[in-house]
C-alpha positions, 0 to 999 in steps of 0.5 A: 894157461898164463900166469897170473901177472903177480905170479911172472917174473919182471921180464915175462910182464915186460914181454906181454906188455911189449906184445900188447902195444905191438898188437894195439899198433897193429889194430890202429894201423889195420884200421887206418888200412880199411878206412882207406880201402871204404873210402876208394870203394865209396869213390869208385862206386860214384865213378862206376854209376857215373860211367853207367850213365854216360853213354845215356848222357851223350845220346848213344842210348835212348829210353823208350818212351811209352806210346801216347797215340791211339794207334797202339 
């Protein structure tokens, strides 16, 4: 268990506050990281819905259509 900070020595506050901004860098670059990551997933989800429909788009696929005759 740590020591309370006015029981360490000058150097072991030094230390843990060292660690404290390394680590808070850490977090702030870790988000930058996955707001990247969000933002090509979003992107490539787009392009993914896009390419789905493209071969609908250019005619090699048509919906059936119901049937509107009697003769069904």
């Amino acid at each position: 268990m740590p020591l309370p900070s006015w029981r360490m020595s000058g150097n072991e506050q030094r230390s843990l506050r060292d660690e404290l901004m390394e680590a808070r860098t850490d977090i702030s670059r870790l988000h930058g990281e996955i707001s990247e990551v969000q933002i090509r997933a979003e992107s490539q989800h787009r392009e993914h819905k896009y390419l789905l429909k493209m071969p609908e788009r250019k005619g090699f696929l048509h919906r059936k259509k119901p049937r509107t005759d009697s003769a069904a």
